[in-house]
RODO-2510 file (C-alpha; in nm, 4 decimals, decimal comma):
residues 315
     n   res          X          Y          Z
     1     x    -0,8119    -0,1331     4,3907
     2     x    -0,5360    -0,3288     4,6002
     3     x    -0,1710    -0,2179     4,6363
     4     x    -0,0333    -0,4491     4,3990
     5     x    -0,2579    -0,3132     4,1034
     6     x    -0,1087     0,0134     4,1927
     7     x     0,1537    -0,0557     4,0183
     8     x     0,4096     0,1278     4,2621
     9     x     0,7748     0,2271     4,2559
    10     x     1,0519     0,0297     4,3012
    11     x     1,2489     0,0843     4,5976
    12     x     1,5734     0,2296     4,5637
    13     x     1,7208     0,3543     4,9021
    14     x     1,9471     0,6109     4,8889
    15     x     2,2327     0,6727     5,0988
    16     x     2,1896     0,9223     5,4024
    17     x     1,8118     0,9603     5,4061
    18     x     1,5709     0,8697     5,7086
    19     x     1,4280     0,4998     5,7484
    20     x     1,1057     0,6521     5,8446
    21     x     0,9456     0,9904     5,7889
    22     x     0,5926     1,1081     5,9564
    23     x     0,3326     1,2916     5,7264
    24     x     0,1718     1,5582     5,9006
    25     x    -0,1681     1,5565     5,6587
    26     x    -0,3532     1,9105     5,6805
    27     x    -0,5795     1,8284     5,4566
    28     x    -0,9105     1,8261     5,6766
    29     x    -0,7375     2,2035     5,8021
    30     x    -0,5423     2,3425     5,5462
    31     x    -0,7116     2,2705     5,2805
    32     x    -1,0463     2,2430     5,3095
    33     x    -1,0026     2,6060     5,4795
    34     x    -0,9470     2,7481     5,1593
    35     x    -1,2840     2,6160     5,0288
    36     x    -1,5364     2,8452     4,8998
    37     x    -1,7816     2,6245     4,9775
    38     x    -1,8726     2,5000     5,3146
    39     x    -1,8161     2,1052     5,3651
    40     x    -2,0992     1,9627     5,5962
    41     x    -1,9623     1,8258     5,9220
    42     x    -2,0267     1,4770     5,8983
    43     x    -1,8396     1,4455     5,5202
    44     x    -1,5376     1,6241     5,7007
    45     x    -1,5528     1,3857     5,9627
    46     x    -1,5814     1,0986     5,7144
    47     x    -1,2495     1,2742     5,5726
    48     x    -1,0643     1,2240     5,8515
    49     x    -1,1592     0,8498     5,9591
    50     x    -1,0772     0,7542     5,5928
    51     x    -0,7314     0,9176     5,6393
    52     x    -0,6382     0,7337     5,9887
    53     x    -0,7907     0,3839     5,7932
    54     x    -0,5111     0,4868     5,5253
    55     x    -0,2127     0,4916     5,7613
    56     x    -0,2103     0,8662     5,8576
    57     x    -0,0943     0,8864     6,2068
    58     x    -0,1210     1,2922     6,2575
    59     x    -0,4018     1,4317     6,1066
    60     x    -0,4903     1,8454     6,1622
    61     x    -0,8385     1,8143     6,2327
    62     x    -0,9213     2,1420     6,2283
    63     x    -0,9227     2,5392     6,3526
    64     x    -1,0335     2,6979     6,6466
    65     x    -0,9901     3,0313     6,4740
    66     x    -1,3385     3,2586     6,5173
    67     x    -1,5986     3,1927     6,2646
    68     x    -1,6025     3,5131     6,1167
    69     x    -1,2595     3,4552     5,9952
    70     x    -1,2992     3,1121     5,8772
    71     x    -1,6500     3,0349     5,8456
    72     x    -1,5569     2,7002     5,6568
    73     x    -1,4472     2,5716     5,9776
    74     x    -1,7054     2,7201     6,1861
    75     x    -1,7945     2,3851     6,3141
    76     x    -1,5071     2,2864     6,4894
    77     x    -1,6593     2,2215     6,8430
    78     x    -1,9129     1,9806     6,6076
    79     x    -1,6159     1,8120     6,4395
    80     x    -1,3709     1,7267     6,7079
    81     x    -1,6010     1,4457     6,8813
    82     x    -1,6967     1,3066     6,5971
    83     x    -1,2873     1,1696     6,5527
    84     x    -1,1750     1,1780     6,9606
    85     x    -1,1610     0,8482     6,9314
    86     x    -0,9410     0,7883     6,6458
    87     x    -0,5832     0,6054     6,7483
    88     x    -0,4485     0,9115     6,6034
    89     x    -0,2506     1,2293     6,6383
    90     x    -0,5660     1,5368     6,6011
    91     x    -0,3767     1,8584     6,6277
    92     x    -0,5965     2,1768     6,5536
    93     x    -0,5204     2,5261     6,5583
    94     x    -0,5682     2,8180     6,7840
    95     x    -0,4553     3,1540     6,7123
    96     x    -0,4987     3,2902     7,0882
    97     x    -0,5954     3,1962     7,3943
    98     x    -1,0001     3,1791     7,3780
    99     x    -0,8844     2,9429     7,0824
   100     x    -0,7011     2,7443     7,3072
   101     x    -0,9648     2,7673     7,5939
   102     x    -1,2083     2,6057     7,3151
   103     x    -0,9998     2,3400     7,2114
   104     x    -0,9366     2,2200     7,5636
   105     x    -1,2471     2,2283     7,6587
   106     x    -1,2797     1,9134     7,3951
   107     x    -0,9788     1,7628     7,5595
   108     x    -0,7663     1,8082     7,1956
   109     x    -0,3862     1,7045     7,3042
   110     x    -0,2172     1,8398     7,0110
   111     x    -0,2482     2,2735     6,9320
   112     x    -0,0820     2,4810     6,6721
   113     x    -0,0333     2,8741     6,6414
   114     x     0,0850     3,0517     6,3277
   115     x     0,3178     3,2961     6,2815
   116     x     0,4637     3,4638     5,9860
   117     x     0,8378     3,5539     5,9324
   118     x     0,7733     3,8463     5,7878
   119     x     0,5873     4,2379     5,9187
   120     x     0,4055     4,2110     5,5839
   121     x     0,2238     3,8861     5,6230
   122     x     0,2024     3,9192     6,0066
   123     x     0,0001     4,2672     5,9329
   124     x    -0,2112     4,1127     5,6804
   125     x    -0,3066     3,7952     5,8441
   126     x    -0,2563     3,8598     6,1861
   127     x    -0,3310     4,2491     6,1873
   128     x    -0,0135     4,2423     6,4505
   129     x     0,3785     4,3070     6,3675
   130     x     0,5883     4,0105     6,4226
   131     x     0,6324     4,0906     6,7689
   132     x     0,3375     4,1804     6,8704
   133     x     0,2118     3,8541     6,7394
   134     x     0,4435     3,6663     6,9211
   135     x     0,3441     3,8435     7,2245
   136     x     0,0498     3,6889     7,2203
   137     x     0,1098     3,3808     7,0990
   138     x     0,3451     3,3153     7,4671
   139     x     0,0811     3,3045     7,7174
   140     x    -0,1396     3,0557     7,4758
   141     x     0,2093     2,8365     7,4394
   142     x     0,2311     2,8719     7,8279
   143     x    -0,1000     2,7851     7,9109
   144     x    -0,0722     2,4764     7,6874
   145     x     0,2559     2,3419     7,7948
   146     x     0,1037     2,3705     8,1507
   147     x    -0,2005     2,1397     8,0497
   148     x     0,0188     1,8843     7,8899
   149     x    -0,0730     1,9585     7,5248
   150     x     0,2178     1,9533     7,2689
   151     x     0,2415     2,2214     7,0287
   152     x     0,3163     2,3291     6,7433
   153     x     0,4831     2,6130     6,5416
   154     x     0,3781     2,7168     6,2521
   155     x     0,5680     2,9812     6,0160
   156     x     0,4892     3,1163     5,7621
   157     x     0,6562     3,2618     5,4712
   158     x     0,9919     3,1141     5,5379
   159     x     1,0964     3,1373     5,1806
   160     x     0,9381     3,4571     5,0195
   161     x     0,6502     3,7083     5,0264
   162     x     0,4538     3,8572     4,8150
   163     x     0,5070     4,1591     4,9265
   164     x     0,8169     4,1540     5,0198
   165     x     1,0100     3,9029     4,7860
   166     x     1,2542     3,6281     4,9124
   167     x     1,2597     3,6528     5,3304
   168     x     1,6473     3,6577     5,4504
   169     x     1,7275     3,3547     5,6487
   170     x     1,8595     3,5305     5,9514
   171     x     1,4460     3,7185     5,9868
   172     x     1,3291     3,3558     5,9474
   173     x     1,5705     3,1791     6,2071
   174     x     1,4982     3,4563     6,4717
   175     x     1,1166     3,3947     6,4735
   176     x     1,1845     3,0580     6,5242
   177     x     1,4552     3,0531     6,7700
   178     x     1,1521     3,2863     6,9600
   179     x     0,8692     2,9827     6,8755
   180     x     1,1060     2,7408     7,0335
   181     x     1,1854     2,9334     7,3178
   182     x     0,8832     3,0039     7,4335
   183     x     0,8231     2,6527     7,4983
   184     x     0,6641     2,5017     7,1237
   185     x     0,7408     2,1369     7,0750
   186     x     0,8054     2,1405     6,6940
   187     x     0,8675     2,3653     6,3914
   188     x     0,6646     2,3547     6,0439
   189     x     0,8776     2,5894     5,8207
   190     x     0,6151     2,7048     5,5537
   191     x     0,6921     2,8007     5,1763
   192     x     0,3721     2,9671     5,1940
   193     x     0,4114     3,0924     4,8153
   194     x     0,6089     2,8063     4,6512
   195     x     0,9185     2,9950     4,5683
   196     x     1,1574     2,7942     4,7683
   197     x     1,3935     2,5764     4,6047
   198     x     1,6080     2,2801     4,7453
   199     x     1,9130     2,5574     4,7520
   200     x     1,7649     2,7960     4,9621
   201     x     1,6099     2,4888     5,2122
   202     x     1,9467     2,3433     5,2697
   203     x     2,0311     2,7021     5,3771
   204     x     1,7518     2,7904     5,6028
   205     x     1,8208     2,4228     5,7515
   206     x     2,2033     2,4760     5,8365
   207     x     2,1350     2,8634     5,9962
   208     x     1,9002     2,6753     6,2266
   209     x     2,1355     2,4271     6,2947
   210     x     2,4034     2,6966     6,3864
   211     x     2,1346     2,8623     6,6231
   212     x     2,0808     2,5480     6,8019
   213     x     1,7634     2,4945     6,6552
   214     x     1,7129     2,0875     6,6300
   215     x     1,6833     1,9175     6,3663
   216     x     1,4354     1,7131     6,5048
   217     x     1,1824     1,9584     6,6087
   218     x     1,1687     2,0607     6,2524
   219     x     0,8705     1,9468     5,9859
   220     x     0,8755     2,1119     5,6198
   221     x     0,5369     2,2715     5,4663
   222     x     0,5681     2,3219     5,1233
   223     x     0,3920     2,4448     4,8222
   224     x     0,3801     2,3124     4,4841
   225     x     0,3402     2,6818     4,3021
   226     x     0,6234     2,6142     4,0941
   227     x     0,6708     2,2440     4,0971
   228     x     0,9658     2,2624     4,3759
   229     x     0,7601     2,0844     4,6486
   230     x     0,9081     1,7324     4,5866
   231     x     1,2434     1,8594     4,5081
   232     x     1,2192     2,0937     4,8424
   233     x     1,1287     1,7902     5,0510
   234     x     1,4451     1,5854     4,9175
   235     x     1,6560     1,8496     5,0336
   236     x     1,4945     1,8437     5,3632
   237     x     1,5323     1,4657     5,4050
   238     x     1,8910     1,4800     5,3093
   239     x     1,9605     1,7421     5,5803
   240     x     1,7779     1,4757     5,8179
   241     x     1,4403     1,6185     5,8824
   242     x     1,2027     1,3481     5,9295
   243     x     0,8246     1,4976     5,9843
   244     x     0,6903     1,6724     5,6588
   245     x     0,3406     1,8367     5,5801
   246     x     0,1530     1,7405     5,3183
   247     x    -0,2193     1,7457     5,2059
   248     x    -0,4414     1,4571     5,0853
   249     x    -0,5334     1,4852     4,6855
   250     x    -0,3537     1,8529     4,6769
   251     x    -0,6344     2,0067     4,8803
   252     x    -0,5903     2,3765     4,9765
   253     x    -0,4033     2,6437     4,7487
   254     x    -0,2142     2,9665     4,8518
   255     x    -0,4397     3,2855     4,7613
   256     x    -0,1165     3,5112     4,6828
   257     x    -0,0517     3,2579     4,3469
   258     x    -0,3419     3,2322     4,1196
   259     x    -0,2386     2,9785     3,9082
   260     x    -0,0456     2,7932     4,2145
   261     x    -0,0756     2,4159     4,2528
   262     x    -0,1217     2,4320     4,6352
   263     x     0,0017     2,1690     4,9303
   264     x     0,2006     1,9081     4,8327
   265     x    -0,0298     1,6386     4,7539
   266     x    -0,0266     1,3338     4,9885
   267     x    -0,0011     1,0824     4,7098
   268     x     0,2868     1,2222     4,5481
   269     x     0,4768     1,2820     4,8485
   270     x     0,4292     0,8446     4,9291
   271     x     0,4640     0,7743     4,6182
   272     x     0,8835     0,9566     4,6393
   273     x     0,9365     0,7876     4,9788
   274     x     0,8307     0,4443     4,8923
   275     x     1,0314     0,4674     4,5968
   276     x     1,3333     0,6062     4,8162
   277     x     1,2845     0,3061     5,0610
   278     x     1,1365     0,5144     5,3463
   279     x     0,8463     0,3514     5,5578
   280     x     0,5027     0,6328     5,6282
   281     x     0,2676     0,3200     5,7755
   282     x     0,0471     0,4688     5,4326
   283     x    -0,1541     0,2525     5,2697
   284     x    -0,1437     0,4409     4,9058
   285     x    -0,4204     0,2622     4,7655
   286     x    -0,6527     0,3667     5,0547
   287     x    -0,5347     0,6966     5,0398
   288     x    -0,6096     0,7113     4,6670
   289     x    -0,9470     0,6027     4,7067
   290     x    -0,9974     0,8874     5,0459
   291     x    -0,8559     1,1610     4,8365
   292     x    -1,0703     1,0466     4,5328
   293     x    -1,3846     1,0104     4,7635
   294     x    -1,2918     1,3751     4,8743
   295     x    -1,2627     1,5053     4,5558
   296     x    -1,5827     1,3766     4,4411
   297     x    -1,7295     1,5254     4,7582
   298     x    -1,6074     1,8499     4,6129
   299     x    -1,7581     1,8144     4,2838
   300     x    -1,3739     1,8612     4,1451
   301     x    -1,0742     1,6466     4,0514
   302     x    -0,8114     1,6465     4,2504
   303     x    -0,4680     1,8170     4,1359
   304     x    -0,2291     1,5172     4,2409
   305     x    -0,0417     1,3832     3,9679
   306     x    -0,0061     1,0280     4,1537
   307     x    -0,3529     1,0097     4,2350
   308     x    -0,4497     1,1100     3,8510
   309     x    -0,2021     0,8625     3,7359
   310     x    -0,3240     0,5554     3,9529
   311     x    -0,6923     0,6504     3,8724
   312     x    -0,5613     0,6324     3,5031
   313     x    -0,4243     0,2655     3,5420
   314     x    -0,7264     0,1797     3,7346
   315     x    -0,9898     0,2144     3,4218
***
């Protein structure tokens, strides 16, 4: 399948938007995390050379979170070396500093820690309050920043919680005014149950703004729960964010939503840009055929409406 039997969008730029935006894929992390099986090594490795061969220039490789947690990623010192030498961006995550200690050992460039904007979250994923989880998370930002890595932010529900319904901006700009202060390179503001909607993004985005947050050190992570994911990310680009997470074929789902959709699927997010006039370096027919690959690796189809459609034409 070549690009031009894709039949693809046609280009419309609209005023105000980026020229460029970079796709943060989490597939090979986020989503094949949530897997109840375990992939072998060498097909997740596969995974992730068939992404950078698409165009992906930042790819999460994986997590050095302790097995017990995430046993689906237990083989992350296995992984790593098997895609060092990709011409590629391979952040992973660590959630502390024996994390961190195991990723550098591998010489990984690019770390992540995740925190959660709210005490309900942070206690049931982190077993910590906000604070407390912070507190740990500065010596491991510290530590990195001294080595030379970048790293990243991650936040979770930015948007709403199960637990505790929609999160009030102001909680949500204070833990990241803290991730940025202590030193983290860039932002991913997560919609960790899909409730956001382009609304309540454009006001998250502008209370950052007013706390001197930049614009540029900000990427989006949304969910598709509720079908806002696309419409979420518009509202982001329009406010001039420019680096937005997304996950090949739909891969990984949020385990507080049944019946949600997941990550915004990689496809569908190209598939909007191109048609908007904004360059990702993607090759969507390549990354049709990875994510299909994948998805046949997973004995599943994939949820991406793009990919589904394109597949469609292809027969």
């Amino acid at each position: 399948m070549s690009t031009e039997d894709l039949g693809l969008p046609m280009a419309v730029p609209a005023p105000g938007l980026p020229a460029r935006v970079r796709i943060h894929e989490v597939g090979p992390r986020d989503g094949l995390q949530n897997e109840k099986a375990t992939v072998p090594t060498e097909v997740k490795a596969e995974f992730i050379r068939r992404l950078a061969d698409a165009g992906l220039t930042t790819i999460e490789a994986t997590s050095f979170v302790h097995p017990k947690w995430v046993p689906q990623l237990a083989d992350a010192e296995a992984l790593f070396p098997l895609v060092a030498d990709l011409p590629v961006a391979l952040p992973v995550l660590v959630p502390n500093e024996r994390g961190l200690e195991r990723a550098l050992s591998l010489s990984a460039d690019r770390v992540a820690v995740f925190a959660s904007a709210t005490e309900s979250f942070a206690k049931a994923n982190l077993n910590r309050t906000v604070d407390e989880a912070l507190a740990i998370f500065d010596p491991v930002v510290r530590r990195a920043k001294d080595a030379g890595v970048h790293v990243r932010g991650y936040l979770s529900m930015c948007f709403g919680d199960p637990w505790e319904g929609p999160v009030p901006v102001a909680q949500v700009v204070r833990v990241c005014r803290a991730l940025l202060d202590m030193g983290c390179d860039e932002l991913s503001l997560g919609d960790t149950i899909g409730v956001a909607t382009p609304g309540h993004v454009r006001q998250l985005l502008s209370e950052l703004d007013a706390a001197g947050v930049p614009t540029g050190a900000v990427g989006v992570h949304f969910h598709d729960t509720y079908g806002q994911a696309l419409a979420n990310t518009l509202a982001a680009l329009e406010h001039g964010v420019t680096t937005v997470d997304a996950s090949a074929g739909g891969l990984g789902g949020c385990p507080y939503a049944k019946s949600a959709t997941g990550n915004l699927a990689t496809e569908d997010l190209v598939w909007m840009l191109r048609g908007l006039g904004i360059d990702t370096g993607v090759d969507l027919a390549r990354l049709v055929a990875t994510s299909e690959w994948m998805a046949g690796q997973l004995g599943r189809p994939s949820p991406s409406r793009t990919l589904r459609a394109l597949s469609h034409k292809e027969q």
